[in-house]
VEXDREN-2710 file (C-alpha; in Angstrom, 1 decimal):
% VEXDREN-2710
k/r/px/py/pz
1/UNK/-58.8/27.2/-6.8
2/UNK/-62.2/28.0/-5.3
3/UNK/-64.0/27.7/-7.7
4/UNK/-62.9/24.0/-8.4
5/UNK/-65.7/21.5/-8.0
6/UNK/-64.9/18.8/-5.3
7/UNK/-67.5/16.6/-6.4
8/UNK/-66.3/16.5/-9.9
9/UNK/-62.8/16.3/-8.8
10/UNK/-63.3/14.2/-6.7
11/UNK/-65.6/11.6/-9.1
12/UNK/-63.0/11.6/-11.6
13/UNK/-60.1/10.9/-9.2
14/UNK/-62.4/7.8/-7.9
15/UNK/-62.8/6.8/-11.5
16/UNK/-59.0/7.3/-12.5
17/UNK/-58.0/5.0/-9.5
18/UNK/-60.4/2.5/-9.6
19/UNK/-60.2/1.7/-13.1
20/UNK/-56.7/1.7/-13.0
21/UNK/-56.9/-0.8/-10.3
22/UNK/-60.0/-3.1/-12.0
23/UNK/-57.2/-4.0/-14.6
24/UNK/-55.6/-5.9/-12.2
25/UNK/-58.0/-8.4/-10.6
26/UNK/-59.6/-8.4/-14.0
27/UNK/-56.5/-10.4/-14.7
28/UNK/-54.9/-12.3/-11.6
29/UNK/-58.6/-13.7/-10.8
30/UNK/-58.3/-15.9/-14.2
31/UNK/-54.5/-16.3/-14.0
32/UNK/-55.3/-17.6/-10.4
33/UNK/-57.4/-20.7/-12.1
34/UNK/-55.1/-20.9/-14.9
35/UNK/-52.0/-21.6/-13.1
36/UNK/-54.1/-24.5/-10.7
37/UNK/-55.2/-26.4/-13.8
38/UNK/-51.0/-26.0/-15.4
39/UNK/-50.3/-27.5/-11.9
40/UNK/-52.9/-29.7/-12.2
41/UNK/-51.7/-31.3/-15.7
42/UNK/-48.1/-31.0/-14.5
43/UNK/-49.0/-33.2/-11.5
44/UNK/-51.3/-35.4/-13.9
45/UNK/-49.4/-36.3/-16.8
46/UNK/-46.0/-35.3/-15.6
47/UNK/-44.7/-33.4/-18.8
48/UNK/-42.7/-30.9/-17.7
49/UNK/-44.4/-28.4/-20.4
50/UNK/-46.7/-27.4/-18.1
51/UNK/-44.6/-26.9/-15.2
52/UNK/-42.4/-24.4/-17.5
53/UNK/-45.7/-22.3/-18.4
54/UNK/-47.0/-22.2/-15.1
55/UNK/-43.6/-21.0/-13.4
56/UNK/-43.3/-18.5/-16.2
57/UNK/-47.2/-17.0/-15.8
58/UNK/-46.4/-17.2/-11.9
59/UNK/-44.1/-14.5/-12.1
60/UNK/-46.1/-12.2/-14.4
61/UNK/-49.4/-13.5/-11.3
62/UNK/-46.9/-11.8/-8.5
63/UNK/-46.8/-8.8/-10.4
64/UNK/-50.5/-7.8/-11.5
65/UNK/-51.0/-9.5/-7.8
66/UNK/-49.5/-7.1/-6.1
67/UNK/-50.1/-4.1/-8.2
68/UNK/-53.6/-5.1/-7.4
69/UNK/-53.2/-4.9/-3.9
70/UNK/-51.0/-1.6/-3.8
71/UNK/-54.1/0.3/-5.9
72/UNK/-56.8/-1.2/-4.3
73/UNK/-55.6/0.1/-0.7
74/UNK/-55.8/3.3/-2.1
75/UNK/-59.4/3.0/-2.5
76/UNK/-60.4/1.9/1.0
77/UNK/-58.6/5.2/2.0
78/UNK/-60.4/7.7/-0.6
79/UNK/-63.6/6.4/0.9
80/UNK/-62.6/8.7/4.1
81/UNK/-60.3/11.4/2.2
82/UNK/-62.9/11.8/-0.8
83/UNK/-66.3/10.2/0.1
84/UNK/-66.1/10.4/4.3
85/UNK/-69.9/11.7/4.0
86/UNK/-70.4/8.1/2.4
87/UNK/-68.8/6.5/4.7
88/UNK/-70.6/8.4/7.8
89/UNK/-74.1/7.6/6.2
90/UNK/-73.5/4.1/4.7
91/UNK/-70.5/2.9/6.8
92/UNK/-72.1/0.5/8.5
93/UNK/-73.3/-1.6/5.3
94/UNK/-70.2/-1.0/3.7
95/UNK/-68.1/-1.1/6.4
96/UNK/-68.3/-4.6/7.4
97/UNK/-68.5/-6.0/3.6
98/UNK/-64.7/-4.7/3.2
99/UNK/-63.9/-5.6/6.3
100/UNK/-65.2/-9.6/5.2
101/UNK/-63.2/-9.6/1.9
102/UNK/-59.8/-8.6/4.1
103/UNK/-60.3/-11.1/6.5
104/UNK/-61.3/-13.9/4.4
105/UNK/-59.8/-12.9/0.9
106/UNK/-56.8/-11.3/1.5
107/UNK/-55.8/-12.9/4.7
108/UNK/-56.2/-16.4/2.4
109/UNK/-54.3/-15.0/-0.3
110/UNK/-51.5/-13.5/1.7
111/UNK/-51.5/-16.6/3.7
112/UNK/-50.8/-19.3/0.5
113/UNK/-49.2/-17.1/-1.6
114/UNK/-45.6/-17.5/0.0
115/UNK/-46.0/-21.1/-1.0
116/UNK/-46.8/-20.9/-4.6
117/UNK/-44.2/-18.5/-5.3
118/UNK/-41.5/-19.4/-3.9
119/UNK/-42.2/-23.2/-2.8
120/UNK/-41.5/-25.2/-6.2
121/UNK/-38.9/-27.8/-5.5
122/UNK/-39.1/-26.7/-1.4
123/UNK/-42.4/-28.2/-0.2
124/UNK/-44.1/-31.7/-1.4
125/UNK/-45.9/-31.3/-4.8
126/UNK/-49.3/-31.4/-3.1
127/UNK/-48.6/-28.7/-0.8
128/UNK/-47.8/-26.3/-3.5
129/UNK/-51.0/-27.8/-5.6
130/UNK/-53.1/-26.6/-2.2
131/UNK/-51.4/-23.2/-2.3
132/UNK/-52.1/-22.7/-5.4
133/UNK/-56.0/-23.7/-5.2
134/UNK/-56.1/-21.5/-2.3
135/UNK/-54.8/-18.3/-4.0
136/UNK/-57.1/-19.2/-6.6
137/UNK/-59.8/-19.3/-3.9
138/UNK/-59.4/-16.7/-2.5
139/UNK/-59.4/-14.1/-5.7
140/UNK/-62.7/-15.4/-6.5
141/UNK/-63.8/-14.8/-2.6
142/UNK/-62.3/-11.8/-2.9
143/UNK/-64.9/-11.1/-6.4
144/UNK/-67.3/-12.1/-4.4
145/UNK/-67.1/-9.5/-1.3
146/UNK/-66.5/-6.7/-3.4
147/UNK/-69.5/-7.0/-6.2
148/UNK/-71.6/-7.9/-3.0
149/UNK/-70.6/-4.9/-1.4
150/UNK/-70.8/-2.7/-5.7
151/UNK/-74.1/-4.5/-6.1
152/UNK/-75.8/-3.3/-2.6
153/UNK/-74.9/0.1/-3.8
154/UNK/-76.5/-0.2/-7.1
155/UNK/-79.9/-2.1/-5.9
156/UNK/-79.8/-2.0/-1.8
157/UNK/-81.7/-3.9/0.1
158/UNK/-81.7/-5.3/3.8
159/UNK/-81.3/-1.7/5.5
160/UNK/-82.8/0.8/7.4
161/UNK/-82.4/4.6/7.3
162/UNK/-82.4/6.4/11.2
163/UNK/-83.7/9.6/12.0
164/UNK/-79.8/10.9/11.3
165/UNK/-79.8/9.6/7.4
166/UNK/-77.7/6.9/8.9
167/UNK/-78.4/3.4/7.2
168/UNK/-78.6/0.3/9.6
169/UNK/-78.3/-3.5/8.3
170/UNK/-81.5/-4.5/9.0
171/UNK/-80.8/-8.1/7.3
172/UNK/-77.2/-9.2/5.9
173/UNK/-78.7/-11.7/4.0
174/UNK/-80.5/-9.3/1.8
175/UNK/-77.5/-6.8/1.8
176/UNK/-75.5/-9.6/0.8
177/UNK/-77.7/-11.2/-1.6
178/UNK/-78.9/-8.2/-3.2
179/UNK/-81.3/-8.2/-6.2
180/UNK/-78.4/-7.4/-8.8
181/UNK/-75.9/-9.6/-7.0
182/UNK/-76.1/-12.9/-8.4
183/UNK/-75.8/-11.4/-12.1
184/UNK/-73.1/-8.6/-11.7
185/UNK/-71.0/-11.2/-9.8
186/UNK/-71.0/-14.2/-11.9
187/UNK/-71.3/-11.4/-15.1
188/UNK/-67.4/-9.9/-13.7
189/UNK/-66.2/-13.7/-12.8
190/UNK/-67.0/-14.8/-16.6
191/UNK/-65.0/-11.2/-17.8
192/UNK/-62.2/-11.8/-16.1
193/UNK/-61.7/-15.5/-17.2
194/UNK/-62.2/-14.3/-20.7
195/UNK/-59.3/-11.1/-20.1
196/UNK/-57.0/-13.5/-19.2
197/UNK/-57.8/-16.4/-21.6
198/UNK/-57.4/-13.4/-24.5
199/UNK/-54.3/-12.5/-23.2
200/UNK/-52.8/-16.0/-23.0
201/UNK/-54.2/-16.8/-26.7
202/UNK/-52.6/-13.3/-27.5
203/UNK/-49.3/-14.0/-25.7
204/UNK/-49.3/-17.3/-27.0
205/UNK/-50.1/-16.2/-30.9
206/UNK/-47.1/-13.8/-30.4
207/UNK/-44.8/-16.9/-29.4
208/UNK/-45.7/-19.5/-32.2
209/UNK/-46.0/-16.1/-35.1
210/UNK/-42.3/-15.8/-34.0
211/UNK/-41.1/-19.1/-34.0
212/UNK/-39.8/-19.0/-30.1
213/UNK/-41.5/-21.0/-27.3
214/UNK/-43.6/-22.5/-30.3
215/UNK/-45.0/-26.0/-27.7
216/UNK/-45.5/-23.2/-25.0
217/UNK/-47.2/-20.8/-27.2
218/UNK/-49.6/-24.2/-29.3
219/UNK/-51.0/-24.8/-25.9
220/UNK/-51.4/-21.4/-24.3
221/UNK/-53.7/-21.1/-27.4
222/UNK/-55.2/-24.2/-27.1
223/UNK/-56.1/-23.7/-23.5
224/UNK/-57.0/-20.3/-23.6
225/UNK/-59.5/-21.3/-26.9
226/UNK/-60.8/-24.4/-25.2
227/UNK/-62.3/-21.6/-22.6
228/UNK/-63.4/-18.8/-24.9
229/UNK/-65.7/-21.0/-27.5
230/UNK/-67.9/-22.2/-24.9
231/UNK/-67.4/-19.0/-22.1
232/UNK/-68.2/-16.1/-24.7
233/UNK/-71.4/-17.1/-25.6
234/UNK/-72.3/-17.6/-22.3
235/UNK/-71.4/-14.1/-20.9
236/UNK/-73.7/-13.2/-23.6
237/UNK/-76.6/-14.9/-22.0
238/UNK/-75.5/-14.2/-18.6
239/UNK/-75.1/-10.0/-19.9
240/UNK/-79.3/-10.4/-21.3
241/UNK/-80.3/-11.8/-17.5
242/UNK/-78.4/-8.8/-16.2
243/UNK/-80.3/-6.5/-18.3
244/UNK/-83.4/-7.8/-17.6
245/UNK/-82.8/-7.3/-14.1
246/UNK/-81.1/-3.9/-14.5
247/UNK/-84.6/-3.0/-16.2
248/UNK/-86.5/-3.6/-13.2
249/UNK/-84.4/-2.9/-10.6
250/UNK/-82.9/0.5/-12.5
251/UNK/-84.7/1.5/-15.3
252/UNK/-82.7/4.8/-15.6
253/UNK/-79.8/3.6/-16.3
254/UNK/-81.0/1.3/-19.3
255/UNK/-82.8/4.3/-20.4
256/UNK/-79.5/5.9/-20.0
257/UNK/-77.5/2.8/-21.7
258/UNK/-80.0/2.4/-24.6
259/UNK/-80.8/6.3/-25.2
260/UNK/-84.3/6.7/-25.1
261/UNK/-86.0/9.5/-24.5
262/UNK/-89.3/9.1/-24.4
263/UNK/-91.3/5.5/-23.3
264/UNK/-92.4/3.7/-25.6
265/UNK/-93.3/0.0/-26.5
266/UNK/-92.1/-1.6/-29.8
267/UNK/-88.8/0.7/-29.1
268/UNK/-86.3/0.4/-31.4
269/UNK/-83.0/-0.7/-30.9
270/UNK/-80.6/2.0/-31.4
271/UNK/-77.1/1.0/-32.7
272/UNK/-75.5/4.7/-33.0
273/UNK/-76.6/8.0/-31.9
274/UNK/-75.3/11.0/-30.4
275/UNK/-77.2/11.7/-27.5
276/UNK/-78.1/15.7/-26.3
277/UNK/-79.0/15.6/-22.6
278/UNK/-80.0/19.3/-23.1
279/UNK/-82.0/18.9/-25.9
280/UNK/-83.7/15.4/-24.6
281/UNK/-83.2/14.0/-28.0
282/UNK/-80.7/11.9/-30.0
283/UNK/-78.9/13.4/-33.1
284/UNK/-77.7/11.2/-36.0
285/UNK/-79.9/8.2/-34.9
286/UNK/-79.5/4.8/-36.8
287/UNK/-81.9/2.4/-35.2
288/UNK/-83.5/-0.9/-35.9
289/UNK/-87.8/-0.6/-35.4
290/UNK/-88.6/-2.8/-32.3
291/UNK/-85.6/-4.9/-31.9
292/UNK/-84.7/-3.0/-28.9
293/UNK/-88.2/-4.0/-27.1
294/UNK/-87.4/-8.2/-27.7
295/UNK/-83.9/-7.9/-26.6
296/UNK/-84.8/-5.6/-23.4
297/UNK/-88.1/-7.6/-22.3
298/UNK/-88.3/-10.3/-24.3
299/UNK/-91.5/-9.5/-26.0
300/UNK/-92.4/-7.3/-29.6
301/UNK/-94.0/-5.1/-27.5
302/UNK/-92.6/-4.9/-24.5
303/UNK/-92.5/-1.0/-23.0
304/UNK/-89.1/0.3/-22.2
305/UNK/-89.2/3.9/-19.9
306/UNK/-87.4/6.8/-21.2
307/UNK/-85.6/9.8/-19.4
308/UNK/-88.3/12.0/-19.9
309/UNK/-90.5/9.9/-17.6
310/UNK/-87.9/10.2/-14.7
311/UNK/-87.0/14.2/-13.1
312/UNK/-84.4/15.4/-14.4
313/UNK/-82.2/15.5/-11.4
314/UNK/-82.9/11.8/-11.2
315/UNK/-81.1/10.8/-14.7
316/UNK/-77.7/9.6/-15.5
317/UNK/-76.3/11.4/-18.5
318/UNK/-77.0/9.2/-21.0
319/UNK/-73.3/10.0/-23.0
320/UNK/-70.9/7.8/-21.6
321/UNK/-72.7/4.9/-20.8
322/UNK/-74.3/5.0/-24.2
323/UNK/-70.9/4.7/-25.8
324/UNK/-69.5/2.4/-23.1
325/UNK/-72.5/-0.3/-23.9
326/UNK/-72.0/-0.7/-27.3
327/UNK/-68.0/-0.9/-26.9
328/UNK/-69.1/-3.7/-24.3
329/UNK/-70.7/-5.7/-26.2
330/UNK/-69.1/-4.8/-29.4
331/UNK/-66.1/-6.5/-27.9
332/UNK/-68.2/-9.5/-26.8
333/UNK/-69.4/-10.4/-30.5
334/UNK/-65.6/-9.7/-31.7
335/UNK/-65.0/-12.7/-29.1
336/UNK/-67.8/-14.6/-29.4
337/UNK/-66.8/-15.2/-33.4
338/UNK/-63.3/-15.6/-32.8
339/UNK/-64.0/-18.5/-30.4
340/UNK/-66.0/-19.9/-33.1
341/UNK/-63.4/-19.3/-35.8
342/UNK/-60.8/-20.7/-33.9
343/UNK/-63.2/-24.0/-33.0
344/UNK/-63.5/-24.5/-37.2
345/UNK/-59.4/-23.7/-37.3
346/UNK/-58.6/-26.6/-34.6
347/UNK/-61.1/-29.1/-36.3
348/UNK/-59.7/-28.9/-39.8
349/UNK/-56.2/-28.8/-38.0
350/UNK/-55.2/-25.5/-39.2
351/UNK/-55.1/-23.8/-36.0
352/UNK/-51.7/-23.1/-35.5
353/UNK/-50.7/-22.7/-39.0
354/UNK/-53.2/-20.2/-39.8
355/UNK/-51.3/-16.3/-40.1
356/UNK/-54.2/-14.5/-40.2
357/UNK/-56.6/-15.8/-37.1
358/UNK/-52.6/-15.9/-35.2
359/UNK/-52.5/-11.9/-35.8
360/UNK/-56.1/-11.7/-35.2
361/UNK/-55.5/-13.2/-31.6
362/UNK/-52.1/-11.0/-31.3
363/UNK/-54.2/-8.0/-31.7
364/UNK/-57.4/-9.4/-29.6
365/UNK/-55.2/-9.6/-26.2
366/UNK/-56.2/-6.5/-24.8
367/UNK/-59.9/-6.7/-25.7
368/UNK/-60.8/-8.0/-22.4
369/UNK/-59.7/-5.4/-20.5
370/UNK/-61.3/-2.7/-22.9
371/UNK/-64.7/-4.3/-21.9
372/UNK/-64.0/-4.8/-18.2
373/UNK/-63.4/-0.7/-18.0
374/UNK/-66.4/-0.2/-20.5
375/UNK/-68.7/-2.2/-18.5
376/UNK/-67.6/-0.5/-15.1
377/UNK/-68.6/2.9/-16.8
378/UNK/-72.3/1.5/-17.6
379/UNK/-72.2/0.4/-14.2
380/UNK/-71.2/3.0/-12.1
381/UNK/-72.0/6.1/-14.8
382/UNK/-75.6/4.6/-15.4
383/UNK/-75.8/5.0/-11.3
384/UNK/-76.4/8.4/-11.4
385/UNK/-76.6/10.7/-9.6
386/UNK/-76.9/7.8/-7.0
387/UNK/-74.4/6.6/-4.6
388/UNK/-76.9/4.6/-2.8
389/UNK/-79.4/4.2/-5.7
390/UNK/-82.4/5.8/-4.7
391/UNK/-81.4/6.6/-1.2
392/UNK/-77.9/8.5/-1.1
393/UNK/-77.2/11.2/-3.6
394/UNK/-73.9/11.3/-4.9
395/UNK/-73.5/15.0/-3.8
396/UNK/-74.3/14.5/-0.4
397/UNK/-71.6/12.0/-0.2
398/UNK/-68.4/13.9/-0.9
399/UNK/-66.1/15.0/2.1
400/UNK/-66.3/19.0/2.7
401/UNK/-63.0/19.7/1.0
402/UNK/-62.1/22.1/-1.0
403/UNK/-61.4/21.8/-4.9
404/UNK/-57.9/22.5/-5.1
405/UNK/-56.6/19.8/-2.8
406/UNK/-59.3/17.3/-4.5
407/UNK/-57.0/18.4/-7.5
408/UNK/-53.5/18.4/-6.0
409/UNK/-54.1/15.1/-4.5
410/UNK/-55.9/13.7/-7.9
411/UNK/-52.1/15.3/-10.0
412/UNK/-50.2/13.4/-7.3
413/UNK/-51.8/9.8/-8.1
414/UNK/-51.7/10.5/-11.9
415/UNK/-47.9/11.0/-11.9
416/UNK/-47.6/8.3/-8.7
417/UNK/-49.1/5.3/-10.7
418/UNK/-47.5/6.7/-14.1
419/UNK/-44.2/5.9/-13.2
420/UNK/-44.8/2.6/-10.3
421/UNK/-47.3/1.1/-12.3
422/UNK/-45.6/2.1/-15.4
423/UNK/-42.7/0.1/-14.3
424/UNK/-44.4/-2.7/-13.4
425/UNK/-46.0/-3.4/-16.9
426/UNK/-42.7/-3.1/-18.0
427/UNK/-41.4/-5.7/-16.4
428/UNK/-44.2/-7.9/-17.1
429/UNK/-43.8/-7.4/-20.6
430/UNK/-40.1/-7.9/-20.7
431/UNK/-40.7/-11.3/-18.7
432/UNK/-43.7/-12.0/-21.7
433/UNK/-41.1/-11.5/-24.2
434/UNK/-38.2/-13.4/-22.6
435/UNK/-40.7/-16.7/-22.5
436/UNK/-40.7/-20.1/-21.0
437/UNK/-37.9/-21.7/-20.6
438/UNK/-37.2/-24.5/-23.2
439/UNK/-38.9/-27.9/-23.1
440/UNK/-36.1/-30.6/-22.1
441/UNK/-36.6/-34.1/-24.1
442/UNK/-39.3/-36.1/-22.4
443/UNK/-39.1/-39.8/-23.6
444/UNK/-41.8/-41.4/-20.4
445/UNK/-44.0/-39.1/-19.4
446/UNK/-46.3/-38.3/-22.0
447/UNK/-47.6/-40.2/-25.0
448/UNK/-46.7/-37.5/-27.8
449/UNK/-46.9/-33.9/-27.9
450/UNK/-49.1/-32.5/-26.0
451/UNK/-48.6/-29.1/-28.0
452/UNK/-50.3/-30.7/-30.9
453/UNK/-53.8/-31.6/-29.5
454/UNK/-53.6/-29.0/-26.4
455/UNK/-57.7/-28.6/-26.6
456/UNK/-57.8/-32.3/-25.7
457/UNK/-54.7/-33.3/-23.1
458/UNK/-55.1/-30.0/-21.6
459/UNK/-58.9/-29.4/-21.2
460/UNK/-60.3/-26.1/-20.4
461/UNK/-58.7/-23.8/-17.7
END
């Protein structure tokens, strides 16, 4: 048990419960929205459609909700079990940034969220509405605190180091606003508005290919489409601002990301490869000649560093966020074309009728989460061996334990969120397949079915 690595352990128990956790908001952030624009259209047009969806996705919101919670307080405590060297060093930046998104975030949420569960048919209409916006508020808020606090860590800026190796804010501003901050924040917003609007389209696929909850299921799709045809692309353009700031601000890491070993200009673009860290080479390369210079500067001959011209205790291994990258943005062109295909499907009115784009959406639900966890690896792999980039070295930030309670404690979570978390999916997926309740007859409140043009009565979530 000596021998056991601490930091190792200790890095993949941080990985194992913080991507376990990422699932969650990744979710309940666009569910939040979601539900205030069902409300929204309920309080609008009075169809009691919407009403029926949004109670039904306001259970399956508690759930992830509070799953969320329960994982993410486990983090804020590994900081001191795992990382307590971190948290001596850069406690007072990271400290207070926490502290923010608890006492404006949480405290918001916890403080609404009462209300919109339990308040239908108990307080006014436009008291619930409110308490809905506010939850919806405050996960966004709650974004917002935490890739400030992510995005300090992976381009700092506004502090000083003491004599001790202790960082000081010198300016919140610029801790706040760091130089990565404004991309990586509005870059996780956009995912997590697509994860859920692929999961409703999925959900709502399921219900119309089974014939059950068919004018709940035509405008879950419809809604969730309405968002995706215009939103996908976009995250594309938002991911190549990202880049180009990730290229000045980190150049390692897109070194790392794109596998190239040696700087060049006119570098290709390199679509598959197994990289050899030992070896400083790639092995079973396919690449297309300069493409990867235009799409990483801009220009034909643009210059892109490789990780030979960085030490090599300074590099990230290039494996994982190599792979991680492409399934990224793999799963961003699978979107990006299914919007489209869907758009074509809804103008020649074949949207819900078509089998094979309803399977295709079926299948798709769970894409969004596959490149939320992918593009967390780039992130936080491509940081290497950085906890502060550039300032705090991930080895000097581990707590002086040893290995084998690193490992015990790291068995114990494994087994603890396998069977409570476990349970919880469960019984969100036995509330997905029990549905919506029916739609009564409506004869006043709408003029026709709003399940048949749901792109156009129910606008984009």
């Amino acid at each position: 048990m000596d021998a056991l690595d601490p930091l190792l352990l200790s890095r993949i128990q941080f990985a194992f419960t913080i991507s376990f956790h990422i699932l969650f908001p990744s979710f309940t952030i666009g569910l939040a929205a979601w539900l205030v624009v069902l409300e929204a259209l309920w309080l609008k047009t009075g169809n009691p459609i919407y009403m029926e969806i949004a109670r039904h996705w306001t259970k399956i919101f508690a759930i992830s909700f509070g799953m969320g919670v329960v994982s993410g307080v486990v983090l804020s405590y590994e900081f001191g079990t795992n990382w307590s060297e971190f948290s001596r060093l850069g406690g007072n930046v990271i400290g207070p940034l926490m502290a923010y998104e608890v006492l404006t975030a949480f405290f918001l949420e916890a403080g609404f969220l009462g209300i919109m569960l339990f308040g239908w048919n108990r307080v006014p209409r436009a008291v619930h509405f409110f308490a809905s916006l506010m939850v919806a508020a405050g996960t966004v808020i709650s974004a917002f605190w935490i890739l400030a606090a992510n995005s300090w860590m992976q381009t700092p800026a506004g502090q000083v180091m003491g004599d001790d190796g202790v960082l000081h804010v010198a300016d919140w501003w610029q801790v706040i606003f760091n130089p990565s901050f404004p991309y990586r924040f509005s870059h996780m917003v956009a995912a997590a508005y697509l994860t859920t609007a692929f999961m409703v389209d999925g959900i709502g696929a399921w219900y119309i290919l089974r014939d059950r909850n068919v004018p709940h299921g035509r405008i879950m799709l419809g809604m969730g489409l309405s968002l995706i045809v215009w939103l996908a692309p976009l995250q594309l353009v938002i991911g190549d601002l990202h880049g180009l700031n990730t290229r000045e601000h980190q150049p390692a890491k897109i070194a790392a990301l794109e596998a190239h070993w040696e700087t060049q200009k006119q570098a290709p673009l390199i679509l598959f490869a197994i990289p050899d860290p030992k070896a400083e080479t790639n092995h079973y390369e396919l690449a297309i000649p300069d493409l990867g210079s235009l799409i990483l500067t801009h220009e034909w001959d643009g210059e892109i560093k490789g990780l030979k011209s960085f030490p090599r205790e300074d590099r990230p291994n290039p494996i994982i966020p190599f792979f991680a990258f492409r399934i990224m943005v793999g799963i961003g062109m699978i979107m990006i074309a299914l919007g489209a295909i869907g758009a074509v499907l809804w103008l020649r009115g074949r949207l819900y009728s078509n089998r094979l784009f309803l399977q295709a959406m079926q299948f798709a639900a769970p894409l969004g989460f596959i490149a939320v966890l992918s593009g967390w690896f780039v992130a936080e792999v491509g940081r290497q061996p950085w906890t502060v980039y550039g300032i705090l070295r991930t080895a000097d930030s581990v707590s002086p334990v040893p290995g084998g309670s690193v490992l015990f404690s790291l068995v114990l979570f494994v087994l603890a969120y396998g069977v409570i978390f476990g349970a919880g999916i469960y019984y969100i997926a036995k509330l997905v397949r029990a549905g919506p309740e029916a739609t009564p007859p409506i004869e006043d409140h709408t003029e026709g079915d709003p399940s048949r043009r749901p792109m156009e009565a129910a606008g984009n979530p």
